[in-house]
C-alpha positions in Angstrom: 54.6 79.7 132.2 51.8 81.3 130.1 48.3 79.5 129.3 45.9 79.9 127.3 42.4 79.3 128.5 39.4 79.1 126.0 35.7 79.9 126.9 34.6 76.4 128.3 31.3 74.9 130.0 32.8 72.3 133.1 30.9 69.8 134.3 32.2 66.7 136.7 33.3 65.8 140.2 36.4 66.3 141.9 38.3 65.4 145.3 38.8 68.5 147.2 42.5 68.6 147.9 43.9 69.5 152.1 43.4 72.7 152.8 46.9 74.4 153.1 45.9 76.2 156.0 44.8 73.4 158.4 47.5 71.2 157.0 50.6 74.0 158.0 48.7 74.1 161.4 48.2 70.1 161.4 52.5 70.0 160.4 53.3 72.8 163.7 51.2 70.4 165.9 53.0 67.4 164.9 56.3 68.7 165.0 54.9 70.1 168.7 53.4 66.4 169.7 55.9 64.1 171.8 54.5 61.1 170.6 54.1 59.2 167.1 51.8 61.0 165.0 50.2 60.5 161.3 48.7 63.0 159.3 46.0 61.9 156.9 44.9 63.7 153.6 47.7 65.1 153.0 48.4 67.5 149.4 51.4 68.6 148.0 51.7 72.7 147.9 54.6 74.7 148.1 53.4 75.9 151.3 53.2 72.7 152.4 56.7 71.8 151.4 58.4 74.5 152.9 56.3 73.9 156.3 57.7 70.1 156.3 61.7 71.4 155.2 61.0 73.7 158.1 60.4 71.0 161.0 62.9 68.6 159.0 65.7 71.1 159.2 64.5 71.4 163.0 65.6 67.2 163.0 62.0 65.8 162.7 61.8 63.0 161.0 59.1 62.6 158.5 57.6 59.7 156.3 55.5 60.0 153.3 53.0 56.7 152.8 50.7 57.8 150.2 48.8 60.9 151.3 50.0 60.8 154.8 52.8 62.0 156.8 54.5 60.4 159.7 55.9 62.1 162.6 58.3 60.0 164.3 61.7 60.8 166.1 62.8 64.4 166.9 66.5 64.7 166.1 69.2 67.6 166.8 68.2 70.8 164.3 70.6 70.4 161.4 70.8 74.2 160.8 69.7 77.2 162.1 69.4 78.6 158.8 65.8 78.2 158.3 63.3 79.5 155.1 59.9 79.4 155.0 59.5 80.0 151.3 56.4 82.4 150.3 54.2 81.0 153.5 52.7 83.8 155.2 51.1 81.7 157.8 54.1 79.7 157.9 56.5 82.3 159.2 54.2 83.8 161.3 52.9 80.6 162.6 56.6 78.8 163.1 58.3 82.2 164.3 56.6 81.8 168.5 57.3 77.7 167.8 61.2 79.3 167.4 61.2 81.1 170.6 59.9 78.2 172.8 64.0 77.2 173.1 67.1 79.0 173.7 68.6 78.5 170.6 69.1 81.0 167.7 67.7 80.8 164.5 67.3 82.8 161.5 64.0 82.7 159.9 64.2 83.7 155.7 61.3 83.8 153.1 60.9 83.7 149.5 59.6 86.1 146.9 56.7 88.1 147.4 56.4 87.0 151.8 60.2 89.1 151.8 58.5 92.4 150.6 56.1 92.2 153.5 56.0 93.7 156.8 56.7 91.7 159.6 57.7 93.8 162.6 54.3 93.0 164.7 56.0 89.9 164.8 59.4 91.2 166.6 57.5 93.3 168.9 55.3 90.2 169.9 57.8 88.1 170.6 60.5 91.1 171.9 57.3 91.6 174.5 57.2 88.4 175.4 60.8 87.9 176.9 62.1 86.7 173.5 65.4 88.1 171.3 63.6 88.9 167.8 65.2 91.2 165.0 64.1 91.7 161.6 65.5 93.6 158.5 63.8 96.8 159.4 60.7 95.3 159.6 60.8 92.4 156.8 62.6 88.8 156.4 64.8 87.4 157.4 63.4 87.3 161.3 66.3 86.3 164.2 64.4 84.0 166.9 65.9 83.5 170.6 64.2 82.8 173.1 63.1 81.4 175.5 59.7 82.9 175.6 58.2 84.5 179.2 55.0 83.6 180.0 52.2 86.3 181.5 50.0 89.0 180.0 50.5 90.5 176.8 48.3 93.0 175.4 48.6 93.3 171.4 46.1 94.9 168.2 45.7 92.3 165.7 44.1 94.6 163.2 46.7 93.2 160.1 45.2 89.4 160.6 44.9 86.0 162.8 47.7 84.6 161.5 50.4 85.7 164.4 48.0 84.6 167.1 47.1 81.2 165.5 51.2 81.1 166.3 50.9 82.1 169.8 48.2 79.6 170.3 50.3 76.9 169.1 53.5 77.6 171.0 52.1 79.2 174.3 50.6 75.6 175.8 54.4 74.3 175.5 55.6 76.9 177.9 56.6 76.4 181.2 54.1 78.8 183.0 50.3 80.3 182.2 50.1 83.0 179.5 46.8 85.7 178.9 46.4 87.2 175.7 44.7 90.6 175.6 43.6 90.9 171.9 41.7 93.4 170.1 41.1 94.4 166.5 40.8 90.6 165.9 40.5 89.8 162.1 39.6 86.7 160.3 38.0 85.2 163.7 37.4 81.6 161.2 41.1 81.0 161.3 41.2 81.0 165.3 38.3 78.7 165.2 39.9 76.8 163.0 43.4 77.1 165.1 41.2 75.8 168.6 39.8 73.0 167.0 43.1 71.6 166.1 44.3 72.4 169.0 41.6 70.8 171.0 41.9 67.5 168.8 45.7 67.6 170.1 44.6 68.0 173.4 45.5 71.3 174.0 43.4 73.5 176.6 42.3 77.1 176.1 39.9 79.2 177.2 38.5 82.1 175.6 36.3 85.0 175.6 35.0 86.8 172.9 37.9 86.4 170.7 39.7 88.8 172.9 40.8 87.0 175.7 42.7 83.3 175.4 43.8 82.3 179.2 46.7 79.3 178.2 47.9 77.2 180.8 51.2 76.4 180.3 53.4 72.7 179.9 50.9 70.9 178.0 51.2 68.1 175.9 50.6 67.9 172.2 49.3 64.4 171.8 47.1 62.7 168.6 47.8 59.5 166.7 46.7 59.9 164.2 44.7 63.0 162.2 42.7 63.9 159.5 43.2 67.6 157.7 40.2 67.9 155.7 39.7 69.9 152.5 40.2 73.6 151.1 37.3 75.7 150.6 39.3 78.7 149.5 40.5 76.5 146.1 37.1 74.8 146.0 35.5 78.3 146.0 36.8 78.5 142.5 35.8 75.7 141.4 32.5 76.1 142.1 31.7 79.9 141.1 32.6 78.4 137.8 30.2 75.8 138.1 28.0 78.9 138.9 28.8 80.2 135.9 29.4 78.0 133.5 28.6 74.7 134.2 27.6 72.5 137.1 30.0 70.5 139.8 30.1 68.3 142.8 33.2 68.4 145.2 33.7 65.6 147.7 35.8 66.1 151.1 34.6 69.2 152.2 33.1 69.5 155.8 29.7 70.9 155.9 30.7 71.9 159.7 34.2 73.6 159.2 35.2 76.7 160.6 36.9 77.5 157.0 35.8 81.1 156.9 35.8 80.7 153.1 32.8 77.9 153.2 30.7 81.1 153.5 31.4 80.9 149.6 27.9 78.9 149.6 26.2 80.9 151.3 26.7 83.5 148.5 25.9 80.9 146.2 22.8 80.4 147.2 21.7 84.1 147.4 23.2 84.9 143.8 20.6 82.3 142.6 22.7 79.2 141.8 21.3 75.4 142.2 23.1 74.4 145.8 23.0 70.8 147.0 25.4 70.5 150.1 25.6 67.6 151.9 28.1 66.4 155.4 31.2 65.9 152.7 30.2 67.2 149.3 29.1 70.0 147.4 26.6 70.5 143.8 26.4 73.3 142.4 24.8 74.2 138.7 24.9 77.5 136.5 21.5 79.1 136.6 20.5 83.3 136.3 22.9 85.1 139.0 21.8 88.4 140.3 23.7 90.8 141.9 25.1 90.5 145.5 26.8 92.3 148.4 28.9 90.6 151.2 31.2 91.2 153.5 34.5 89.4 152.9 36.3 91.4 155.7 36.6 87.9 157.5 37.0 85.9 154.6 39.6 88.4 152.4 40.8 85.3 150.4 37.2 84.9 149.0 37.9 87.7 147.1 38.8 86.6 143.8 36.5 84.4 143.4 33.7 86.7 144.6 35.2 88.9 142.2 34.7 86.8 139.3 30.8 85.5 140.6 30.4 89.0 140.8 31.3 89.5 136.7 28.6 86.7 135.6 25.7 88.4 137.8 23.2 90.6 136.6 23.4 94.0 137.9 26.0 95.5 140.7 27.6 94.1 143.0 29.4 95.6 146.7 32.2 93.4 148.6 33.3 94.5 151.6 36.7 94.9 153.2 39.0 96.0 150.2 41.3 96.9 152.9 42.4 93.6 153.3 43.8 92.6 150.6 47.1 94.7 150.6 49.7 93.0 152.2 49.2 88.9 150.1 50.6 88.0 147.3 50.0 90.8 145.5 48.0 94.2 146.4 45.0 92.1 145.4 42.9 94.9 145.3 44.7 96.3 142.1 45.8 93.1 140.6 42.3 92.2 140.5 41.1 96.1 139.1 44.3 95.7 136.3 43.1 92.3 135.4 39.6 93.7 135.3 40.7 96.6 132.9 42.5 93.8 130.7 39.2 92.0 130.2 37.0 94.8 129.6 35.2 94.9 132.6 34.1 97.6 135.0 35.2 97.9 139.0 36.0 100.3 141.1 36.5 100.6 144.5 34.7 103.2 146.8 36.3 103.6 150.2 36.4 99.7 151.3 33.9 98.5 149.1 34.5 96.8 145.7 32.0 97.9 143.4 31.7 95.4 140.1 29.3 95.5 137.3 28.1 92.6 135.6 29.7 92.5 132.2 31.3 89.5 129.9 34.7 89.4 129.8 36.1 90.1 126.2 39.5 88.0 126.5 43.0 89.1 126.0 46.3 88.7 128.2 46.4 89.3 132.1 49.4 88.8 134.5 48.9 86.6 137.5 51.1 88.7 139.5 53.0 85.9 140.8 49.5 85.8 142.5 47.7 81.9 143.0 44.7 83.6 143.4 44.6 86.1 141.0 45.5 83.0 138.6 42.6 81.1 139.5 40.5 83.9 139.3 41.6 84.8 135.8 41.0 81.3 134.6 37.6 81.3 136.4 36.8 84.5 134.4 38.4 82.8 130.8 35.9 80.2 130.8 32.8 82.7 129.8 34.8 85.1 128.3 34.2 86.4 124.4 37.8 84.8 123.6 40.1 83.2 125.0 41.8 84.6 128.3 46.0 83.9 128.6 47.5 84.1 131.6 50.7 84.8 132.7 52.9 83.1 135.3 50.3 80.5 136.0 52.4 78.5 137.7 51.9 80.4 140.8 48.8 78.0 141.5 51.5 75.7 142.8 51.4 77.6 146.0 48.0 76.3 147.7 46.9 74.3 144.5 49.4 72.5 141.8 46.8 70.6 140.5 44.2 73.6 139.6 44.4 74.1 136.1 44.2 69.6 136.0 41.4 69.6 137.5 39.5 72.6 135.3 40.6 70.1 132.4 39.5 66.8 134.6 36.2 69.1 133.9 36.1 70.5 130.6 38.0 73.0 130.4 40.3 74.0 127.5 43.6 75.5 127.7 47.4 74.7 127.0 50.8 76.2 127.8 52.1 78.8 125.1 55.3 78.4 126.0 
């Protein structure tokens, strides 16, 4: 679907919805757990969805009361045909869960997640006693384990994602496993992986992010848990109260490990009126100057930096471009195509995203099938010259259906062209 977005001042408050990545993680731990459990807070996403047909298909039976989920019986799998969707946490998160049994399953994706490599994961799990093949390298991934516990040496330079997975399915072996791990990227989202785990009571120890010592036959056990809000869609939200507005967003933890909570940090230095308290967050337009950061840990911060970046005076440096190949899209040129759409000036020199502070002009820009790159393009709509229409918006629906209501819950005007 296309929108058009006009320019727009926001102002309002909104509930923060689950963040999708704490909530896939909350769904493994549940579908791990041996006893009744209910997830609270919980959002609707496609990643979501495809997490909670995963674990159904594997016979877990699932009831929705509102905005929670409960975990009940575990059942016979009905199929080993099993699809993920477009989740790249989900398949690499649910892939060691598959391996805990001796059964054979065929892991498939969707879209976009089935033109990215995943052979780290098949030599993983191949080194840890397990049968893995992929397509040379991409989905579908064939899972048999079980897994063999012990030491296992691996670079996790391409992301945390694969070890948040190991983290999760290790403790259900039968013996002690050591993970040797170095290259570690995105250290927020193995913060964020321990706490869960420790609120399931799960045990591990580790060093310096690149050694995790897990006993093995643990037992997942919590009644009943809260997944609390995204930062990565908030981030949006309030860069364009940055720019254009003001906001306050409830249900988001002032102490979470979220790597993309740095987002206020950066808010703060551009110049923007910051009010954080232990659940919510005010933020108010006000003259932005330049910035640099380093989103090497926080890649998914981005597209929003990007479009801070556009509505600050002078030039502005983000950090680790080299991250942002293998998502949705090659964000780094989605966002430098979108950029040239709008009239606006980047460029990238060696990792470094280099943008000057410019007004967009308007026009048309494709989301790329991207969720972020739609957000971002919207973001960058509402202080545009004219209005802004974007293509495949509907990709939002991914970690955020409800984006483009709640710009409109705040001001914003837009409406589908067709």
């Amino acid at each position: 679907m296309k929108i058009e977005i006009k320019p727009s001042k926001i102002q309002g408050q909104l509930h923060a919805p689950a963040s999708k990545s704490m909530l896939q993680r909350a769904i493994a731990a549940a579908f791990l757990s041996e006893a009744v459990t209910t997830l609270n807070g919980f959002t609707s996403s496609a990643d979501a969805e495809a997490a909670l047909r995963l674990v159904q298909d594997l016979g877990q039976t699932v009831q929705r009361k509102g905005n929670s989920l409960v975990f009940s019986s575990k059942n016979r799998p009905k199929t080993n045909q099993l699809n993920i969707g477009e989740s790249g946490l989900g398949i690499r998160l649910f892939s060691p869960i598959l391996a805990l049994t001796d059964q054979q399953f065929s892991l498939d994706a969707l879209g976009t997640l089935r033109k990215r490599p995943l052979i780290l994961i098949e030599n993983v799990l191949k080194s840890l006693g397990a049968k893995c093949e992929t397509d040379n390298g991409f989905a579908p991934i064939r899972i048999k384990g079980p897994l063999k516990t012990g030491m296992l040496a691996f670079n996790s330079s391409e992301g945390s994602q694969l070890l948040s997975g190991l983290l999760m399915a290790l403790p259900k072996a039968k013996f002690s496993s050591e993970l040797l791990v170095s290259n570690l990227k995105s250290k927020p989202y193995i913060d964020m992986t321990l706490r869960l785990l420790t609120d399931f009571g799960i045990n591990i120890i580790q060093k310096e992010y690149n050694q995790f010592v897990i006993p093995g036959n643990q037992t997942y056990f919590n009644s009943e848990y809260a997944v609390e809000g995204d930062w990565s869609g908030a981030a949006f939200l309030l860069v364009a109260a940055a720019i254009n507005g003001s906001v306050r967003i409830e249900n988001l933890r002032a102490d979470s490990f979220q790597g993309d909570k740095q987002i206020v940090d950066v808010l703060k230095k551009v110049g923007a009126t910051v009010n954080q308290s232990d659940n919510s967050l005010f933020v108010q337009k006000n003259q932005l100057k330049a910035f640099e950061f380093d989103a090497t840990e926080s890649p998914d911060l981005f597209p929003p930096l990007a479009a801070l970046a556009v509505a600050c005076k002078g030039i502005s440096r983000i950090k680790g471009v080299h991250r942002l190949k293998h998502k949705e899209s090659n964000r780094a040129e989605a966002i430098q195509q979108i950029f040239d759409k709008l009239g606006l000036h980047m460029e990238i020199v060696e990792d470094e995203m280099v943008i000057h502070g410019k007004q967009p002009r308007g026009g048309w820009v494709s989301s790329f099938q991207d969720h972020r790159m739609a957000m971002m393009a919207a973001i960058l709509g509402l202080s545009a010259k004219n209005s802004v229409e974007i293509s495949e918006s509907e990709s939002v629906e991914k970690s955020y259906p409800h984006f483009f209501d709640d710009l409109q819950k705040l001001g914003a005007k837009w409406h589908y062209l067709d």
